[in-house]
PyMOL CGO cylinders between C-alpha atoms (Angstrom):
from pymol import cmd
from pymol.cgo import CYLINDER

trace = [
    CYLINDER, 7.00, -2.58, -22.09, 9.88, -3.60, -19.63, 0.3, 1, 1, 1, 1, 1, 1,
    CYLINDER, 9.88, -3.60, -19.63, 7.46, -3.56, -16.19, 0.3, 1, 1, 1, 1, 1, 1,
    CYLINDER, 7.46, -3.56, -16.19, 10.56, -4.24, -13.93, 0.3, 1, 1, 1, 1, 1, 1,
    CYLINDER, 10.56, -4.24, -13.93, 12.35, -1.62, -15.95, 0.3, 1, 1, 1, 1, 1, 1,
    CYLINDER, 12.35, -1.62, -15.95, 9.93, 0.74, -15.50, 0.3, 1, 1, 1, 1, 1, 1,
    CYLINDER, 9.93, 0.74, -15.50, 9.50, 0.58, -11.99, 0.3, 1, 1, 1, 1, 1, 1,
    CYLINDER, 9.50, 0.58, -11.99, 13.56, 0.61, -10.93, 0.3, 1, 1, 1, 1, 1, 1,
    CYLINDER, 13.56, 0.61, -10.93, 13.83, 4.04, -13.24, 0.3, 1, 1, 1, 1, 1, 1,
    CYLINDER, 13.83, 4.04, -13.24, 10.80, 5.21, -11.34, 0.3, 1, 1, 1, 1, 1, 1,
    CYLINDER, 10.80, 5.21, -11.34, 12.33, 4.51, -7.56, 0.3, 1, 1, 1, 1, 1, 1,
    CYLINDER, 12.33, 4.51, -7.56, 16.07, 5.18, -8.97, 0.3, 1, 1, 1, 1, 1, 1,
    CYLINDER, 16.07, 5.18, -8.97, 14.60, 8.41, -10.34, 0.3, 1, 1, 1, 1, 1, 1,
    CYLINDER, 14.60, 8.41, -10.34, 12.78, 9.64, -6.86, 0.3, 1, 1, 1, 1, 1, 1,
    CYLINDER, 12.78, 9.64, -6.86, 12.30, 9.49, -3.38, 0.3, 1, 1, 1, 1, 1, 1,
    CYLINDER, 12.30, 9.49, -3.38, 9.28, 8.00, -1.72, 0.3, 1, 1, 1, 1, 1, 1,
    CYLINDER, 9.28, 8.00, -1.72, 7.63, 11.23, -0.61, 0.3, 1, 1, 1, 1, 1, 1,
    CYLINDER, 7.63, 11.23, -0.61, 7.57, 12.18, -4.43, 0.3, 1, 1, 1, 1, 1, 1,
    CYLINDER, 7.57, 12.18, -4.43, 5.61, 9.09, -5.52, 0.3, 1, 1, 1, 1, 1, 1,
    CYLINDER, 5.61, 9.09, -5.52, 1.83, 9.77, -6.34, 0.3, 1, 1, 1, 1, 1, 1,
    CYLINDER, 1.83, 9.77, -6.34, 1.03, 6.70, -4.27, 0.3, 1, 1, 1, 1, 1, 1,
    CYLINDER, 1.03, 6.70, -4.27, 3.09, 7.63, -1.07, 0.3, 1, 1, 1, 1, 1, 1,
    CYLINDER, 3.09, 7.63, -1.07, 1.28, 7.57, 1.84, 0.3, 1, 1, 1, 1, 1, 1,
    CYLINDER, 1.28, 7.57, 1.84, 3.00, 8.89, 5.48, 0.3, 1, 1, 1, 1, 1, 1,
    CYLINDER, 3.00, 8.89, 5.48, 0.59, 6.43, 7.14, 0.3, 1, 1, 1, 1, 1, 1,
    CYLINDER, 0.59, 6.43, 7.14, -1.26, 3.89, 5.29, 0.3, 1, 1, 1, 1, 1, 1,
    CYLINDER, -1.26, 3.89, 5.29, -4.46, 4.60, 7.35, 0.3, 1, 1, 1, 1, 1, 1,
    CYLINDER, -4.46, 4.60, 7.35, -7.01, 2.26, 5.19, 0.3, 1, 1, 1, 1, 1, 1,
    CYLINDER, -7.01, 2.26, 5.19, -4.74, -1.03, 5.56, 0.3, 1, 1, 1, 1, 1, 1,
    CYLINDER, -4.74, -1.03, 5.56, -4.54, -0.59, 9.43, 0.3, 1, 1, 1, 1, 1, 1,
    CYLINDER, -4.54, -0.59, 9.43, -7.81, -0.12, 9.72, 0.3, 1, 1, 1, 1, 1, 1,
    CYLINDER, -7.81, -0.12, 9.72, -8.49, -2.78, 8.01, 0.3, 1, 1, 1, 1, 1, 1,
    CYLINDER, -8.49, -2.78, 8.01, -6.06, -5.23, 9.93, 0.3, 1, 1, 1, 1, 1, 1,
    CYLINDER, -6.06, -5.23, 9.93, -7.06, -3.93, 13.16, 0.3, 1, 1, 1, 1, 1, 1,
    CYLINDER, -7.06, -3.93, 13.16, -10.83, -4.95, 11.90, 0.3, 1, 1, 1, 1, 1, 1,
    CYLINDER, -10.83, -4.95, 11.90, -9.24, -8.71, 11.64, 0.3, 1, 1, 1, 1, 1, 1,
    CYLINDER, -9.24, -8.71, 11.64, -8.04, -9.18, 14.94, 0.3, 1, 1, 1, 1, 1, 1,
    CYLINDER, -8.04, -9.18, 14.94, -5.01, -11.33, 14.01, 0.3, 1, 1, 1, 1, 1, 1,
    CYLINDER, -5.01, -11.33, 14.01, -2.45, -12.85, 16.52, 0.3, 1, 1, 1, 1, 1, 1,
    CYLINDER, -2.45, -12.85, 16.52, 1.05, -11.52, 16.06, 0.3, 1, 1, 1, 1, 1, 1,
    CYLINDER, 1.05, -11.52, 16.06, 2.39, -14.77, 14.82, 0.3, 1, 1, 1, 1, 1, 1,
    CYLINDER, 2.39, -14.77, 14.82, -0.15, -14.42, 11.81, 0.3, 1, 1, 1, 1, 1, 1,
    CYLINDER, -0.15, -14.42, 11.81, 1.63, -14.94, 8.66, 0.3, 1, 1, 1, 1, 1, 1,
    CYLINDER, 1.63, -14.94, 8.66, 1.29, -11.15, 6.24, 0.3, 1, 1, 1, 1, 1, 1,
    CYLINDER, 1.29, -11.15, 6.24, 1.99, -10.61, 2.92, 0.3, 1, 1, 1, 1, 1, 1,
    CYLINDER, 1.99, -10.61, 2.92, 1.67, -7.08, 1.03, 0.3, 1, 1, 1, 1, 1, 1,
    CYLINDER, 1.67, -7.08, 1.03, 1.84, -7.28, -2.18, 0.3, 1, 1, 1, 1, 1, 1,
    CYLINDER, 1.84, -7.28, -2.18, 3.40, -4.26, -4.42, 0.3, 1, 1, 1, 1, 1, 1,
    CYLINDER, 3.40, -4.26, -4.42, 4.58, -2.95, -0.81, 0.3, 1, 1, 1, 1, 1, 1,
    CYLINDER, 4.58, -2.95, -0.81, 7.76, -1.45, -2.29, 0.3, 1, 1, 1, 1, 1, 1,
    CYLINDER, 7.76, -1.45, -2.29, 8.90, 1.14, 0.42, 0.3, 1, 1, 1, 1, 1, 1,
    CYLINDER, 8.90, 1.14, 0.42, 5.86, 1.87, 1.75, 0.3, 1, 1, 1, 1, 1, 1,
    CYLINDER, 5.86, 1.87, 1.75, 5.64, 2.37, 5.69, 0.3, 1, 1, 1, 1, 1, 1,
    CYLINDER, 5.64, 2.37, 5.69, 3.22, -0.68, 6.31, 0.3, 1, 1, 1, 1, 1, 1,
    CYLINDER, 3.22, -0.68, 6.31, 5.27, -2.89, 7.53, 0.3, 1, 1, 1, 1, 1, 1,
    CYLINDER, 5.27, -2.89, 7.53, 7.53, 0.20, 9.34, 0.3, 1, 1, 1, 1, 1, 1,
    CYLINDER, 7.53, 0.20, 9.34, 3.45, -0.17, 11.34, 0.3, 1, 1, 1, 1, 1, 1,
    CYLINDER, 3.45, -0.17, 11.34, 3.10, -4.00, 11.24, 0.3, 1, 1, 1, 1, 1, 1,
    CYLINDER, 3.10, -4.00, 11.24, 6.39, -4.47, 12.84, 0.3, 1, 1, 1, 1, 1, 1,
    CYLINDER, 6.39, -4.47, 12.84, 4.85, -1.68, 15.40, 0.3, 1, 1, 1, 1, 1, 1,
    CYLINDER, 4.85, -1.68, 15.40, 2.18, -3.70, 16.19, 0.3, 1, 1, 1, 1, 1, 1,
    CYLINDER, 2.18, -3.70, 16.19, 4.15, -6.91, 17.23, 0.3, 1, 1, 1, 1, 1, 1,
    CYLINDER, 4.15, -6.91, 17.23, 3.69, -8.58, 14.06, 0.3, 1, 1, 1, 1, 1, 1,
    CYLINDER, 3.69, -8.58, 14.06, 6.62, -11.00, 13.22, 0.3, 1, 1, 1, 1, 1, 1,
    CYLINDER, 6.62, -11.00, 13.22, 5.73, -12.82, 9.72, 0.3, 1, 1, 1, 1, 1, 1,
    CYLINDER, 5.73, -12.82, 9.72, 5.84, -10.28, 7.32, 0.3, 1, 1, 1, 1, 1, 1,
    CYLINDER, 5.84, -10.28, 7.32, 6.61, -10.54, 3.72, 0.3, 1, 1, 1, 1, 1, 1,
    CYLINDER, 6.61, -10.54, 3.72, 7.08, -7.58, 1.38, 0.3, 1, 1, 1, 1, 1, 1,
    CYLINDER, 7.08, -7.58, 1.38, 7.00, -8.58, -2.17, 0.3, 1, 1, 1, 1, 1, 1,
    CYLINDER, 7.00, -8.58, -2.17, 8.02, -5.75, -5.46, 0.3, 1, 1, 1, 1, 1, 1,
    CYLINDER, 8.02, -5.75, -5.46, 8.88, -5.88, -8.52, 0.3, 1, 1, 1, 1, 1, 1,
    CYLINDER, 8.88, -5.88, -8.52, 11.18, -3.29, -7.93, 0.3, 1, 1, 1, 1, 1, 1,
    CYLINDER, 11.18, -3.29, -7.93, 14.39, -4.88, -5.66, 0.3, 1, 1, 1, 1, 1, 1,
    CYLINDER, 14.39, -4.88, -5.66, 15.65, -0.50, -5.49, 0.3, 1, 1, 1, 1, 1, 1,
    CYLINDER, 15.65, -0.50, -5.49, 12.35, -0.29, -3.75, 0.3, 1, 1, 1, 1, 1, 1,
    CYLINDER, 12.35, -0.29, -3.75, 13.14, -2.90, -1.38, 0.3, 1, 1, 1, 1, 1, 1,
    CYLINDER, 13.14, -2.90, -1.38, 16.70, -1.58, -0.76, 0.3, 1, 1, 1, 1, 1, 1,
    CYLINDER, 16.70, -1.58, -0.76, 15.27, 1.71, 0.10, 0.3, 1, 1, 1, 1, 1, 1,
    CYLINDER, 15.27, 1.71, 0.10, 12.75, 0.01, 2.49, 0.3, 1, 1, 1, 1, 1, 1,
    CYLINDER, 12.75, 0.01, 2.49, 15.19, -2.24, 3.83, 0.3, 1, 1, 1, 1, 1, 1,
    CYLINDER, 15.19, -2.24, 3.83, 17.72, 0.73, 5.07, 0.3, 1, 1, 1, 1, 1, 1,
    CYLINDER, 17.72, 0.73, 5.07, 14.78, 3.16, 6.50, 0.3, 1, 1, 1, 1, 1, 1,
    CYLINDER, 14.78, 3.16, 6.50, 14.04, 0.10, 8.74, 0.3, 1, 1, 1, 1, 1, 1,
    CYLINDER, 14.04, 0.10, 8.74, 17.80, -0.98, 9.62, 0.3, 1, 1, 1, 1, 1, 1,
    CYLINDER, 17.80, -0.98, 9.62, 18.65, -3.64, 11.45, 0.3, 1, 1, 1, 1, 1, 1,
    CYLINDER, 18.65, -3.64, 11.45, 14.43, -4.38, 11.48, 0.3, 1, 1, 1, 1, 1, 1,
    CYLINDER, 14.43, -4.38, 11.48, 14.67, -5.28, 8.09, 0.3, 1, 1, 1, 1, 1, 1,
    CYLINDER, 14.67, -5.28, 8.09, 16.24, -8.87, 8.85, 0.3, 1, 1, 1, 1, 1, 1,
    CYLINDER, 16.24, -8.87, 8.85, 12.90, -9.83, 10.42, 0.3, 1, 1, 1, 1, 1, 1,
    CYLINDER, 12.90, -9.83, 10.42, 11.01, -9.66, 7.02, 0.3, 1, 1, 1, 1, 1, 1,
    CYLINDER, 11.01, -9.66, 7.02, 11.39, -11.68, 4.52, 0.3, 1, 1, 1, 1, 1, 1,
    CYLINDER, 11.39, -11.68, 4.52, 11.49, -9.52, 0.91, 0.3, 1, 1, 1, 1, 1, 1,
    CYLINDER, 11.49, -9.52, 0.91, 10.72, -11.01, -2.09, 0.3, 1, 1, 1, 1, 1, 1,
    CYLINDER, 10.72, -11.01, -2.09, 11.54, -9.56, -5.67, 0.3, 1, 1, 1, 1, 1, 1,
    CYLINDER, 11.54, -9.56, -5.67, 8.77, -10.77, -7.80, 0.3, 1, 1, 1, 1, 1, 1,
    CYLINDER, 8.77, -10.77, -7.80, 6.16, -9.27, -10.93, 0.3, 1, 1, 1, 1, 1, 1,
    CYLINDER, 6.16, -9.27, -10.93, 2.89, -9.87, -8.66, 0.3, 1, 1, 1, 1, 1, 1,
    CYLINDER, 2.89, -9.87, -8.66, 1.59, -11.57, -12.55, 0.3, 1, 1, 1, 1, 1, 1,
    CYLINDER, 1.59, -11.57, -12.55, 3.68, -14.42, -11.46, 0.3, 1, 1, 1, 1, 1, 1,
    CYLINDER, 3.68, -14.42, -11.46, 4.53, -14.67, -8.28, 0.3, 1, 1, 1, 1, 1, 1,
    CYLINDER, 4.53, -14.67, -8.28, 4.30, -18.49, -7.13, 0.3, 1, 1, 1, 1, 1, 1,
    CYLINDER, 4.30, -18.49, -7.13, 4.69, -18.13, -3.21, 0.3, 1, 1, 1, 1, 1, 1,
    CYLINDER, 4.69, -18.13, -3.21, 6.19, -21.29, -1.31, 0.3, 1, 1, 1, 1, 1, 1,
    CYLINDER, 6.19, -21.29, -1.31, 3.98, -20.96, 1.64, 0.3, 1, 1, 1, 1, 1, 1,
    CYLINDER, 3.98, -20.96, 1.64, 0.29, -19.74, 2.48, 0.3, 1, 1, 1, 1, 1, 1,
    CYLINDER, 0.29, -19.74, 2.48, -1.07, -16.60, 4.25, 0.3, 1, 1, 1, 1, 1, 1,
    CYLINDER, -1.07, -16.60, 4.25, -3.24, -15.04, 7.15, 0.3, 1, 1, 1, 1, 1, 1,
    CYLINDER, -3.24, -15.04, 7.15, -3.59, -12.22, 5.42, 0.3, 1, 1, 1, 1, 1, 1,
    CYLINDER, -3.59, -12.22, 5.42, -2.99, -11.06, 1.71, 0.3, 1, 1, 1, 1, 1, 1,
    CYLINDER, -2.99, -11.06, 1.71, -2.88, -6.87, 1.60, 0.3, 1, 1, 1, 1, 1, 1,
    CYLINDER, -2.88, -6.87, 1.60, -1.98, -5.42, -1.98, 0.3, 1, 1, 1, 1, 1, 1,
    CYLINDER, -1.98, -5.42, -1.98, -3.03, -1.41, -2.60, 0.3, 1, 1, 1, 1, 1, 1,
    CYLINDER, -3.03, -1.41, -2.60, -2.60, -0.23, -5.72, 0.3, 1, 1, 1, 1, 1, 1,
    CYLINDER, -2.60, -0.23, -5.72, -0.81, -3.69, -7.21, 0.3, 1, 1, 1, 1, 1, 1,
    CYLINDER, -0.81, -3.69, -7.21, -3.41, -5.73, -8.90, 0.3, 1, 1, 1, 1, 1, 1,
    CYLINDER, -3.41, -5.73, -8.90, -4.57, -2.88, -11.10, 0.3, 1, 1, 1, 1, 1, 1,
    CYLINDER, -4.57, -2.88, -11.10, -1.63, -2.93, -13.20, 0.3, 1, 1, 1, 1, 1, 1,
    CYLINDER, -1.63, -2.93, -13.20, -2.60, -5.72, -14.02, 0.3, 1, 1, 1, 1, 1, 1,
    CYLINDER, -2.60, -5.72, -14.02, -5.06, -5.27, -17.46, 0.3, 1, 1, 1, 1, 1, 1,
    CYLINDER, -5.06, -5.27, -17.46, -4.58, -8.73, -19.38, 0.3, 1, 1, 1, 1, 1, 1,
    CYLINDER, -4.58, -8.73, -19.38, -6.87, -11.70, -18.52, 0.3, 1, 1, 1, 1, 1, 1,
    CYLINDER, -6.87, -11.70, -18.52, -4.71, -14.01, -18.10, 0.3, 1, 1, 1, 1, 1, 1,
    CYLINDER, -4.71, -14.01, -18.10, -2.58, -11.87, -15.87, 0.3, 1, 1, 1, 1, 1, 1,
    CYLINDER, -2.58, -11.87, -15.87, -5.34, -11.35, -13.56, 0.3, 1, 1, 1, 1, 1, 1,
    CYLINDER, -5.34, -11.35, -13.56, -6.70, -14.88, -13.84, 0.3, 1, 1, 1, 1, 1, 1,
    CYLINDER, -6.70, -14.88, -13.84, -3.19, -16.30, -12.58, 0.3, 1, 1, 1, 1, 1, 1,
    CYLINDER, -3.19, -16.30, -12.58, -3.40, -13.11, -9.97, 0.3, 1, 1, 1, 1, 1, 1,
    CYLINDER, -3.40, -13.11, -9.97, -6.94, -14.53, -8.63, 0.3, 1, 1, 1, 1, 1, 1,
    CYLINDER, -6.94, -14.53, -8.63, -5.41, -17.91, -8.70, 0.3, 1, 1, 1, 1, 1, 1,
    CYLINDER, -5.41, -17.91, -8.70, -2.42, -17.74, -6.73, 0.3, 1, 1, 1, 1, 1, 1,
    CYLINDER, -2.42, -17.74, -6.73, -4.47, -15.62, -3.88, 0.3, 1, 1, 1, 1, 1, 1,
    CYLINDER, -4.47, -15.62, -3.88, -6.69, -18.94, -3.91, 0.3, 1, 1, 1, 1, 1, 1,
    CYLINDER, -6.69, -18.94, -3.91, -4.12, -20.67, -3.61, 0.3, 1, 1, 1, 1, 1, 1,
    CYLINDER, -4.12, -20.67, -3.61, -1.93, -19.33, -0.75, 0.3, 1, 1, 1, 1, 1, 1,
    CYLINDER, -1.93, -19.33, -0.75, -4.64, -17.41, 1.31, 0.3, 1, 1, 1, 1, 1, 1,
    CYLINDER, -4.64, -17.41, 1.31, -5.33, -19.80, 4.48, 0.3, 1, 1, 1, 1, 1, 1,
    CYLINDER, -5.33, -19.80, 4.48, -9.04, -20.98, 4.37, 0.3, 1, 1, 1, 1, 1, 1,
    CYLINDER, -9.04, -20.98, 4.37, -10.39, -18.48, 6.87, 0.3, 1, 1, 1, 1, 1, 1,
    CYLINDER, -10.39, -18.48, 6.87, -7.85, -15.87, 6.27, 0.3, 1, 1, 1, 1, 1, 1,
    CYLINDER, -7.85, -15.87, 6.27, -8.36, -12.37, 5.00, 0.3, 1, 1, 1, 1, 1, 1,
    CYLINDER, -8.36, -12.37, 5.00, -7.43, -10.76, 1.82, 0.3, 1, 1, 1, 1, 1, 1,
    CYLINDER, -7.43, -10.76, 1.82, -7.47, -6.69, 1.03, 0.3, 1, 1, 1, 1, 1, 1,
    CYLINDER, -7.47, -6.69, 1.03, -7.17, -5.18, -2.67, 0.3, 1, 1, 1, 1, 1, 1,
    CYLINDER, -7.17, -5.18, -2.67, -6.93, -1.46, -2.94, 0.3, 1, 1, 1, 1, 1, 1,
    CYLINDER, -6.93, -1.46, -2.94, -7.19, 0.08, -6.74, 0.3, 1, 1, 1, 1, 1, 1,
    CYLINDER, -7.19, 0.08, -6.74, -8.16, 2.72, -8.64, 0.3, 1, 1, 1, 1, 1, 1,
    CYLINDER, -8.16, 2.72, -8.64, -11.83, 3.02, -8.44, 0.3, 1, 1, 1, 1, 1, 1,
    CYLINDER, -11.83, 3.02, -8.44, -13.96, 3.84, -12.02, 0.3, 1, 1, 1, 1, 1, 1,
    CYLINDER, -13.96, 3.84, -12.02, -14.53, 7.30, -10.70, 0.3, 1, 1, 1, 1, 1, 1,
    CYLINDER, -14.53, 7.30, -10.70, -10.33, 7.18, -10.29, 0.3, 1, 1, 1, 1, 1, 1,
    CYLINDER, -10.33, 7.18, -10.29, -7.14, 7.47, -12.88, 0.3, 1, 1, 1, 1, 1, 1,
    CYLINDER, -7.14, 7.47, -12.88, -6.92, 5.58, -15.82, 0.3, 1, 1, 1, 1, 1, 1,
    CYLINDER, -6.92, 5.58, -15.82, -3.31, 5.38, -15.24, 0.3, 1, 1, 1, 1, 1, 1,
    CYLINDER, -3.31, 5.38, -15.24, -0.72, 5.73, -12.84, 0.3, 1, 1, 1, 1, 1, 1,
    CYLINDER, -0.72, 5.73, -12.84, 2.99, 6.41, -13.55, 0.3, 1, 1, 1, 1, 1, 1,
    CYLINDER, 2.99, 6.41, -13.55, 2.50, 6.64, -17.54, 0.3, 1, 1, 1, 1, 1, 1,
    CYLINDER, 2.50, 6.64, -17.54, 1.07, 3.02, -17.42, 0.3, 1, 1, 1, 1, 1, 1,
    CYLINDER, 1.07, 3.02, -17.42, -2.55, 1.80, -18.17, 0.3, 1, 1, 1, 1, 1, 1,
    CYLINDER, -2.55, 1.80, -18.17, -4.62, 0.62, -15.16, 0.3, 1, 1, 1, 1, 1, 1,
    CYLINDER, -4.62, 0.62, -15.16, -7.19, -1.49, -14.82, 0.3, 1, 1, 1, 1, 1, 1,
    CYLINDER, -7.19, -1.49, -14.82, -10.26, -0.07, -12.81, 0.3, 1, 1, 1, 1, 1, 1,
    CYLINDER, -10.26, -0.07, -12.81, -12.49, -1.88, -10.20, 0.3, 1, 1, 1, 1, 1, 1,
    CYLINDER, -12.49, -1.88, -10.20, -16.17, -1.29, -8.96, 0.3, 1, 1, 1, 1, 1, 1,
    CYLINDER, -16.17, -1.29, -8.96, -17.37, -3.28, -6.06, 0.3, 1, 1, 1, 1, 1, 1,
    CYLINDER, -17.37, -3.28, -6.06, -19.34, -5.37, -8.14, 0.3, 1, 1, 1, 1, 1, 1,
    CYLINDER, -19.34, -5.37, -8.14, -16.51, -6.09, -10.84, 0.3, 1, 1, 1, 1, 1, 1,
    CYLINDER, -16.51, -6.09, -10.84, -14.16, -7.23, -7.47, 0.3, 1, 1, 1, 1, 1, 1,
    CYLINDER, -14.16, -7.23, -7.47, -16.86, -9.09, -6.30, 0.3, 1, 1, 1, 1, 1, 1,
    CYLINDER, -16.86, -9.09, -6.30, -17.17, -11.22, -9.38, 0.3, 1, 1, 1, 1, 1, 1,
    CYLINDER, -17.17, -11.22, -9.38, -13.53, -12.36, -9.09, 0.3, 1, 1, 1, 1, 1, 1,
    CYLINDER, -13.53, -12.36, -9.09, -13.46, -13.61, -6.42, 0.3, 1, 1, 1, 1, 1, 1,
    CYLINDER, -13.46, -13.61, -6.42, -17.05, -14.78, -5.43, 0.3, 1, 1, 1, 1, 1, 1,
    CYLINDER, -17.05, -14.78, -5.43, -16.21, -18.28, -5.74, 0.3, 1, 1, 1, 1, 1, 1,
    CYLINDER, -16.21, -18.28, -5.74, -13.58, -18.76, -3.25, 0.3, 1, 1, 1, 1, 1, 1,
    CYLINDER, -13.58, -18.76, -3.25, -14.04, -15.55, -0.93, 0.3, 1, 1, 1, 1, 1, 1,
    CYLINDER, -14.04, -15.55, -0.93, -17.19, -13.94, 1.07, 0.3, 1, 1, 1, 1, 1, 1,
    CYLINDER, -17.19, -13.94, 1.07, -16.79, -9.88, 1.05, 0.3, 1, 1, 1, 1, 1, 1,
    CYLINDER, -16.79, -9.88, 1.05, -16.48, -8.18, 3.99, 0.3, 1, 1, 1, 1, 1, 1,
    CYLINDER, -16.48, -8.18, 3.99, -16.67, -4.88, 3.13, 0.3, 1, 1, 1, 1, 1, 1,
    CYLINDER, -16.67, -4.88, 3.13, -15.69, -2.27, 0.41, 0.3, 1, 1, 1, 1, 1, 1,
    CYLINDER, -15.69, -2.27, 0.41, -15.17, 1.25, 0.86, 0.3, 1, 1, 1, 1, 1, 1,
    CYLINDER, -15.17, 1.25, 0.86, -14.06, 4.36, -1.73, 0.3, 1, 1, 1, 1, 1, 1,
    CYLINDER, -14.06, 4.36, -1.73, -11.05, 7.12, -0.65, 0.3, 1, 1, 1, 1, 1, 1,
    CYLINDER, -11.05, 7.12, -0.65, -9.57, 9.50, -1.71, 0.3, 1, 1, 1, 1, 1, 1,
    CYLINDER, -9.57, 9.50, -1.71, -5.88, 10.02, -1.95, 0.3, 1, 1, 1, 1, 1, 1,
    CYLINDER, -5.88, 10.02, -1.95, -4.44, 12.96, -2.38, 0.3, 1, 1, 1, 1, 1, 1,
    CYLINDER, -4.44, 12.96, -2.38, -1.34, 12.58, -3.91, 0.3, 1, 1, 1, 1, 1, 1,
    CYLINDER, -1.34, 12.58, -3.91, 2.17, 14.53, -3.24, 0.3, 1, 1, 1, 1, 1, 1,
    CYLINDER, 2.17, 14.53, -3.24, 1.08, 16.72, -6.02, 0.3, 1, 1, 1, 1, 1, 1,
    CYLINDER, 1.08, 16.72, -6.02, -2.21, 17.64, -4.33, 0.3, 1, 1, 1, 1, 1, 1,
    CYLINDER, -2.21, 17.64, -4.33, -4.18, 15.74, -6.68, 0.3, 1, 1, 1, 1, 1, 1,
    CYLINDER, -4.18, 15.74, -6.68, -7.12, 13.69, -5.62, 0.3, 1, 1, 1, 1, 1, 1,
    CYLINDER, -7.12, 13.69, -5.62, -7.36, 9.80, -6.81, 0.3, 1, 1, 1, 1, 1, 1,
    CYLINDER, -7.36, 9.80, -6.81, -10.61, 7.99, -5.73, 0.3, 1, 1, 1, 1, 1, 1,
    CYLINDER, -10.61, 7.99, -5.73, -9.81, 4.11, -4.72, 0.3, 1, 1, 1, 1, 1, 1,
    CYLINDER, -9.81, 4.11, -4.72, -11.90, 1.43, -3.93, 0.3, 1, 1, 1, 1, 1, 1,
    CYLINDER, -11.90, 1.43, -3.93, -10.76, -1.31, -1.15, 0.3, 1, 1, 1, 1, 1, 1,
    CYLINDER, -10.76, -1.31, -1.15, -12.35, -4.54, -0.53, 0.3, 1, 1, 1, 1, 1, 1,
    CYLINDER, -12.35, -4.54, -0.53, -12.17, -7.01, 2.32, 0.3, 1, 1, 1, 1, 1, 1,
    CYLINDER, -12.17, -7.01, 2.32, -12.90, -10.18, 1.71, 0.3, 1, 1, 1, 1, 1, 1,
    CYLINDER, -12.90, -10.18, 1.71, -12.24, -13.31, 3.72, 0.3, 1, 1, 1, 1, 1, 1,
    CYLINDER, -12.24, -13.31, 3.72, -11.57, -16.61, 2.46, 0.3, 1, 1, 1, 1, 1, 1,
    CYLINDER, -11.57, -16.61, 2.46, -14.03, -19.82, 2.16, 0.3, 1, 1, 1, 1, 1, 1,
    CYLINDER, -14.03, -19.82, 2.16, -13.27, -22.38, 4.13, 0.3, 1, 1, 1, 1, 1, 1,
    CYLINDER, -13.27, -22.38, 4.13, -14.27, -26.08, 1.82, 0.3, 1, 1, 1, 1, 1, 1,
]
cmd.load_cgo(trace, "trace")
């Protein structure tokens, strides 16, 4: 399968409030980055943000280094003209999140509902080592996906599905866990998707 194909048909095809993943306010991430006490000049990437409204609440906050990466540069474009002439203090990055080499390092790595499309080994081994790469010893990392109580797939793709434990074991070498808590979404269609979402912050060696 074309995955960059796929996703422009899917944004080209409908609006943002349509999308199973669309959140009005991404609730779970703030928390979360209100739980890290950053400075503003901290240096944020979300991964697989698309159009969502995170950084619409990042840029709320006072935070100023923001990247939003997608695979998807109509998702972009639709994020980039909801936020107008805010848009030209991100930097947006058109990328597949499988190999996504970044050219500087990060406070703070956020990615809900990214990493779980990625299902092949060495996809998520290159995933796991790019976020050791570029996350800041001492900064903060958050992965949202599909729980194993949640979908098997999203958008006609196959996903792969995450426990605590299984997240855990990724990253135990490099990262200590914060925390992980399960929601549930309920999706424009009024269905219910259980995800898991783990903090973790990194090592510093």
């Amino acid at each position: 399968m074309d995955r960059k194909k796929h996703w422009e048909e899917i944004y080209q095809s409908k609006n943002i409030e349509e999308v199973s993943w669309f959140q009005a306010s991404p609730t779970t991430s703030l928390q979360f980055v209100n739980e890290f006490n950053l400075p503003l000049s901290a240096r944020i990437i979300d991964v697989g943000g698309g159009d969502s409204y995170l950084v619409d609440e990042l840029l709320k906050m006072g935070y100023h280094n923001i990247t939003v990466l997608d695979i998807s540069e109509t998702a972009i474009k639709k994020a980039q003209k909801r936020l107008g002439e805010k848009a030209n203090s991100v930097k947006w990055i058109v990328a597949d999140a499988a190999n996504f080499q970044p050219n500087e390092k990060y406070d703070m790595w956020h990615d809900r509902a990214a990493f779980h499309f990625l299902t092949g080994k060495q996809e998520i081994s290159n995933y796991v080592d790019t976020i050791r790469s570029f996350v800041k010893p001492g900064g903060y990392l958050v992965l949202g996906t599909f729980s194993e109580q949640g979908p098997t797939k999203c958008s006609g793709i196959e996903i792969k599905q995450y426990s605590e434990s299984t997240m855990i074991s990724l990253l135990r070498n490099f990262f200590n866990k914060i925390k992980c808590i399960t929601v549930d979404h309920r999706t424009p269609s009024n269905t219910l998707q259980n995800f898991i979402f783990c903090s973790f912050r990194r090592l510093v060696v």
